[in-house]
C-alpha positions as CSV (number, residue, x, y, z in Angstrom):
1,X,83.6,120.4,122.6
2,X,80.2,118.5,122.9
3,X,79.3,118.7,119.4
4,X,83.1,118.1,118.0
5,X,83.4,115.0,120.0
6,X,79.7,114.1,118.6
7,X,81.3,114.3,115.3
8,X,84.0,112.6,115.8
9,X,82.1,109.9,116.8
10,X,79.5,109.7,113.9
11,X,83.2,110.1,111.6
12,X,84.9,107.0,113.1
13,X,81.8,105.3,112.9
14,X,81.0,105.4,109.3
15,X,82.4,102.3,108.6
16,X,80.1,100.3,110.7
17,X,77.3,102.0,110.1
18,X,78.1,100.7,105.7
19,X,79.0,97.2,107.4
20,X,75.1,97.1,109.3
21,X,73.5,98.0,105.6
22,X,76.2,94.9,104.3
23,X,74.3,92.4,106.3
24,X,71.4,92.5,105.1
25,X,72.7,92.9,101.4
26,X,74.7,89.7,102.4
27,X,71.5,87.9,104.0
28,X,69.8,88.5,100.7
29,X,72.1,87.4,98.4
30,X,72.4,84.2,100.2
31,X,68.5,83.8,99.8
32,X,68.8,84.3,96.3
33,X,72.2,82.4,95.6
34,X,72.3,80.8,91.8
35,X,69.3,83.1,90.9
36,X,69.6,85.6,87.7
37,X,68.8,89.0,88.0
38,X,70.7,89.8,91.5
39,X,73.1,92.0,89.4
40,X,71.7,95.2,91.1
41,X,72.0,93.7,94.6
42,X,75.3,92.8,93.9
43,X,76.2,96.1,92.1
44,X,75.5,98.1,95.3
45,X,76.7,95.6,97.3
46,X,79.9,95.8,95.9
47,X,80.0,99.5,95.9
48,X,79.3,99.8,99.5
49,X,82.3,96.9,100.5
50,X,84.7,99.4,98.6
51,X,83.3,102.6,100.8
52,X,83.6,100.2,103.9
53,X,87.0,99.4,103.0
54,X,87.5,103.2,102.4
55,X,86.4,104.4,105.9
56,X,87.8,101.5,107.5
57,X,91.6,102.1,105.8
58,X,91.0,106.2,106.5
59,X,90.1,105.5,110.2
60,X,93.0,103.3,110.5
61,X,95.1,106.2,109.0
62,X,94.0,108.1,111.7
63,X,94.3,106.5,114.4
64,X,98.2,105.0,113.6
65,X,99.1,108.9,114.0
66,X,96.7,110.1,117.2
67,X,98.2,110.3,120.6
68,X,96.1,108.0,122.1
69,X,97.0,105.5,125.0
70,X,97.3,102.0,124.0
71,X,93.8,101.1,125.4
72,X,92.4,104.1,123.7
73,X,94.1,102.8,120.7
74,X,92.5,99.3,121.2
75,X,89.2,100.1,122.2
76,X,88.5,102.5,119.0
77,X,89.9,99.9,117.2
78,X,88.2,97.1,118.4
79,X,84.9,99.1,118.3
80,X,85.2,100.8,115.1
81,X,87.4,98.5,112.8
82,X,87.0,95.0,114.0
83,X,83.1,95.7,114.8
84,X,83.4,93.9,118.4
85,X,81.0,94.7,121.2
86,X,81.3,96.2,123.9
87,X,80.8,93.2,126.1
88,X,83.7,91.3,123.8
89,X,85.5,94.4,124.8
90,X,85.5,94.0,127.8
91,X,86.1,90.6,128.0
92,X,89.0,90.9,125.7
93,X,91.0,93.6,127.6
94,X,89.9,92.1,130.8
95,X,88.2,95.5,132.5
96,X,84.8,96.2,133.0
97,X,82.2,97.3,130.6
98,X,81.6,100.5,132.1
99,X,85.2,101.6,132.2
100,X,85.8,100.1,128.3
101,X,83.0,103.1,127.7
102,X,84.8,105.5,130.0
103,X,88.1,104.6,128.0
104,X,86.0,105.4,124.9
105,X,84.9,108.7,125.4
106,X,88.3,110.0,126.6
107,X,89.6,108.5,123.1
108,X,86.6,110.2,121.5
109,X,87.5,113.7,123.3
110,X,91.0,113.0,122.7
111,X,90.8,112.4,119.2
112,X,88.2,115.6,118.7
113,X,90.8,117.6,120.4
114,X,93.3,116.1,117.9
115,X,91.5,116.5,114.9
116,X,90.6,120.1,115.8
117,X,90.0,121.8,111.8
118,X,90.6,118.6,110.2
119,X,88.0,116.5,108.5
120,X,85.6,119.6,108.3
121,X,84.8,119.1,112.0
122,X,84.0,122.9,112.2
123,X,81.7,122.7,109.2
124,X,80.0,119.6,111.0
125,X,79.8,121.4,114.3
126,X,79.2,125.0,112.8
């Protein structure tokens, strides 16, 4: 179950993971605003906003139609969609840090469970 919830993890994470590479895409297009020749910058810039978008809009599928309590709900949405720490978590649901984690992994096990055979979670974890 280790290695399911492992992947479920890296899956619903995807999104951030494009968003991180964005920044610095952004940072340097700002450095090099009203300058020609940023056409490739922009090209894969572009092209990794639309894969955001796609992971992000997938992910949100998902989790509309999971079984998940409502915190489990907010925390993976907070986390994965809306990019907040977990410190702004915390803050923002009013529990502590430690138990916004705890809250997480159930979500993470429950969603594995969930997702049993979908996604190619068995090819991920074979």
């Amino acid at each position: 179950m280790k290695k399911k919830v492992a992947a479920v993890r890296q899956w619903v994470g995807r999104a951030k993971k494009i968003y991180d590479q964005l920044c610095a895409y952004e940072q340097a297009l700002e450095g090099l605003a009203n300058v020609s020749g940023t056409e490739p910058i922009l090209k894969e810039f572009y092209e990794l906003r639309s894969l955001e978008l796609d992971c992000k809009t997938e992910l949100s599928e998902v989790l509309s139609k999971a079984k998940l309590t409502p915190r489990q709900f907010s925390i993976l949405n907070l986390h994965y969609l809306q990019y907040e720490s977990w410190t702004a978590i915390s803050k923002r649901l009013h529990i502590d840090r430690r138990y916004a984690l705890q809250i997480h992994i159930e979500a993470l096990e429950s969603l594995a469970a969930q997702l049993d055979g979908k996604l190619g979670l068995n090819q991920m974890t074979a």
